[in-house]
C-alpha positions in Angstrom: 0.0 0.0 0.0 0.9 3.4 -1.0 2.2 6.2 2.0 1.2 9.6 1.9 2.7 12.3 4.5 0.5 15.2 4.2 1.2 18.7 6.3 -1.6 20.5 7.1 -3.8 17.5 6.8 -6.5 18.0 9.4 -8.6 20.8 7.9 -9.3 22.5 4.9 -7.4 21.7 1.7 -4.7 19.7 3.3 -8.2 17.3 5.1 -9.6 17.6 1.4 -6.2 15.8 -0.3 -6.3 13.3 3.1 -9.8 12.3 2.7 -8.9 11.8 -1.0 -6.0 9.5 -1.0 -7.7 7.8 1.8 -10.3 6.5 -0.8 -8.3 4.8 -3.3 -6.1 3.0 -0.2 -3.0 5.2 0.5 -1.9 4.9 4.0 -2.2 8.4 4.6 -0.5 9.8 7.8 -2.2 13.7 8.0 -0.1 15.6 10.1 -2.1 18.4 11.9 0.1 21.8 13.5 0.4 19.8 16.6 2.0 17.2 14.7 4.6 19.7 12.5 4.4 23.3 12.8 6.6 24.5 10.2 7.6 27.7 11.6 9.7 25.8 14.4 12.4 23.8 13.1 12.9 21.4 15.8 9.3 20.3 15.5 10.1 20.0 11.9 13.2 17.8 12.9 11.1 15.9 15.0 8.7 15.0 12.3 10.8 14.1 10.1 12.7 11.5 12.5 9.3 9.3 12.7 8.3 10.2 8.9 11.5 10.0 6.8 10.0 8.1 4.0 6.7 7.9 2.0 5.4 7.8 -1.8 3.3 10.7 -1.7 4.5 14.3 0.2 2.3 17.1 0.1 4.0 20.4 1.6 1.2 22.5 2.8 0.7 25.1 5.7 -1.2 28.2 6.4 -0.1 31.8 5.8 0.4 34.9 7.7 -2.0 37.2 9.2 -2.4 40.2 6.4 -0.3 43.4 7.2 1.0 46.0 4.9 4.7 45.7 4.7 5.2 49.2 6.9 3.2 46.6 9.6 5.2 43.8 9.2 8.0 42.9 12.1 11.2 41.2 12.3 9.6 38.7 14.4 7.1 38.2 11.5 9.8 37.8 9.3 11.8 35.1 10.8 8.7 33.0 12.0 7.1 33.0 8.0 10.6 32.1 6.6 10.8 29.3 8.9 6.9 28.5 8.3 7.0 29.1 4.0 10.1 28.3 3.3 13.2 26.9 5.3 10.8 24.2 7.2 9.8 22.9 3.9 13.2 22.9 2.7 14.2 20.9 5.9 11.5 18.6 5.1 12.4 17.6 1.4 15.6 17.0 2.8 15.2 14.1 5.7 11.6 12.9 4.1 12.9 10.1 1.3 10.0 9.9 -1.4 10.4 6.6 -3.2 11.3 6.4 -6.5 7.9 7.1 -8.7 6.0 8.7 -6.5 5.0 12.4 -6.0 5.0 15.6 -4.4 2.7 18.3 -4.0 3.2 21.7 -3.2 -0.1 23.5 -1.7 1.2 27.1 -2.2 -1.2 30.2 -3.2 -2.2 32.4 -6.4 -0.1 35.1 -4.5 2.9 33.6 -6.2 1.5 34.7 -9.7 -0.1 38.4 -8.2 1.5 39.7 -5.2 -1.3 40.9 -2.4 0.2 43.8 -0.6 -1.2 42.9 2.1 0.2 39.1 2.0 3.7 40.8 1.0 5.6 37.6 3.3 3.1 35.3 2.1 4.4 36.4 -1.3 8.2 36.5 -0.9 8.3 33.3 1.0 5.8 31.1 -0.9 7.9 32.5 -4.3 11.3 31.6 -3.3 10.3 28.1 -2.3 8.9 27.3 -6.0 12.0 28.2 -6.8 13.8 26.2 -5.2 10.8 23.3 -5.9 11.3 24.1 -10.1 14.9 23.5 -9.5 14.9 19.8 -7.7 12.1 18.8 -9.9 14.4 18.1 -12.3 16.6 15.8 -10.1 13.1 14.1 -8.8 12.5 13.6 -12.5 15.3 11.3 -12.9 13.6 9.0 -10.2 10.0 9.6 -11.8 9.0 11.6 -8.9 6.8 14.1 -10.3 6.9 17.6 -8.6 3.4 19.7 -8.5 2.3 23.1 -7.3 -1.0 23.7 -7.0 -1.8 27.4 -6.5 -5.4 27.8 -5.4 -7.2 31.3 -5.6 -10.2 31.5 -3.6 -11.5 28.6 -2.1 -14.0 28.1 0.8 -11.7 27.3 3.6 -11.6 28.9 6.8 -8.4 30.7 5.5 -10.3 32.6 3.0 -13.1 33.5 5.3 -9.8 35.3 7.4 -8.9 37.5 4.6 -12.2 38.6 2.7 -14.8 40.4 4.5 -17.3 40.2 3.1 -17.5 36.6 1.4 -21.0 36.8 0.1 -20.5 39.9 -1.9 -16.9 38.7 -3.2 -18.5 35.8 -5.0 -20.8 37.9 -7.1 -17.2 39.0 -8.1 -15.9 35.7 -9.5 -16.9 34.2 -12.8 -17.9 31.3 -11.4 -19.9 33.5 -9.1 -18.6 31.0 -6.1 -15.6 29.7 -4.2 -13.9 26.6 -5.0 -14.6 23.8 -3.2 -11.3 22.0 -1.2 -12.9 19.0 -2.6 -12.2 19.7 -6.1 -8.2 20.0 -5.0 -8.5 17.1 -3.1 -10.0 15.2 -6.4 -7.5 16.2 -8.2 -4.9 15.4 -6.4 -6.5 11.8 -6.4 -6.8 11.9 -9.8 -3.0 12.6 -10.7 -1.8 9.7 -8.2 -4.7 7.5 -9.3 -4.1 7.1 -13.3 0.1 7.2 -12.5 -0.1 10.5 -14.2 3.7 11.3 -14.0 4.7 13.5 -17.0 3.1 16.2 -15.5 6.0 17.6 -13.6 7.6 20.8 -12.8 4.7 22.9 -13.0 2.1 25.1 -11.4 -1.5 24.4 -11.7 -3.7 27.6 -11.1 -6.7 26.5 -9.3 -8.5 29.2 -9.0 -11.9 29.2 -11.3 -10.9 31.5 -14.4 -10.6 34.5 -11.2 -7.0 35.4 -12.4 -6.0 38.1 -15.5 -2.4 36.6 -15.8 -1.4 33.9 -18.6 1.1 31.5 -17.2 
């Protein structure tokens, strides 16, 4: 049977992808904040002692409160670095994914149009993809395929946090409603189900046709 690690797997998108895997019979181990919070390192290097290998990683954790960058603290900086971007990098380096499996990156359409308001959100979550683009090509060589999924606005908690008024912000959408974590979780399932594996390196903009950028 097939292992899954997932981080931020005991509510909203990260629950969706556990709930998901668990269907089709991957052991999935859904690691809640208690389990690994990202922004402090030794919990990260206690995870990763009892999880150091799996098939399927998905690297996902919540974001910072929004403040305009005049706002924004040292303290702030040093605990989102930890939290988007040097405890993931920790992670891929003590978590072993066997050969052919995958990883998923659960970042944020922030990466393609920079909230001022979620200005670490936006530095941090950027500089990790890079860093994800580069080792996707030395995954590749194993057939481990290497996703980010960048959702726009979806009905999680998180979302509810940063729009006030959620009712009036779907009139706003085309869709004319949030997506559901249910759809990422399905499609998450999907890629791992079929062995969908040339579909690597790349960023996946799940965000209901909201966005004006191309690629």
């Amino acid at each position: 049977m097939a292992k899954a690690v997932i981080l931020g797997g005991s509510r909203g998108i990260g629950k969706a992808i556990s709930e998901a895997l668990s269907s089709i019979e991957v052991d999935v181990v859904a690691a809640s904040k208690n389990d690994i919070d990202t922004s402090n390192l030794s919990s990260v290097r206690n995870f990763v002692k009892d999880h150091s290998q799996t098939d399927i990683l998905v690297l996902n954790t919540g974001g910072p409160v929004p403040k305009q960058f005049s706002e924004i603290t040292e303290d702030d900086w040093t605990k989102y670095h930890n939290q988007l971007f040097l405890g993931f990098c920790t992670v891929l380096r003590n978590i072993k994914v066997n050969d052919g499996g995958y990883i998923f990156l659960i970042s944020s359409s922030v990466i393609k149009e920079p909230n001022p308001k979620l200005i670490i959100s936006s530095a941090y979550r950027t500089a990790f993809l890079e860093i994800f683009k580069v080792l996707s090509k030395e995954y590749a060589q194993k057939e481990i395929s290497c996703i980010n999924i960048a959702p726009g606005p979806i009905n999680t908690d998180r979302t509810k946090e940063l729009i006030e008024n959620v009712e009036e912000f779907k009139k706003t959408l085309p869709m004319k409603r949030l997506g559901e974590p249910e759809e990422i979780g399905n499609f998450v399932k999907s890629i791992v189900e079929n062995r969908i594996k040339y579909l690597s390196g790349v960023t996946i903009n799940f965000d209901g046709a909201s966005s004006s950028y191309i690629f």
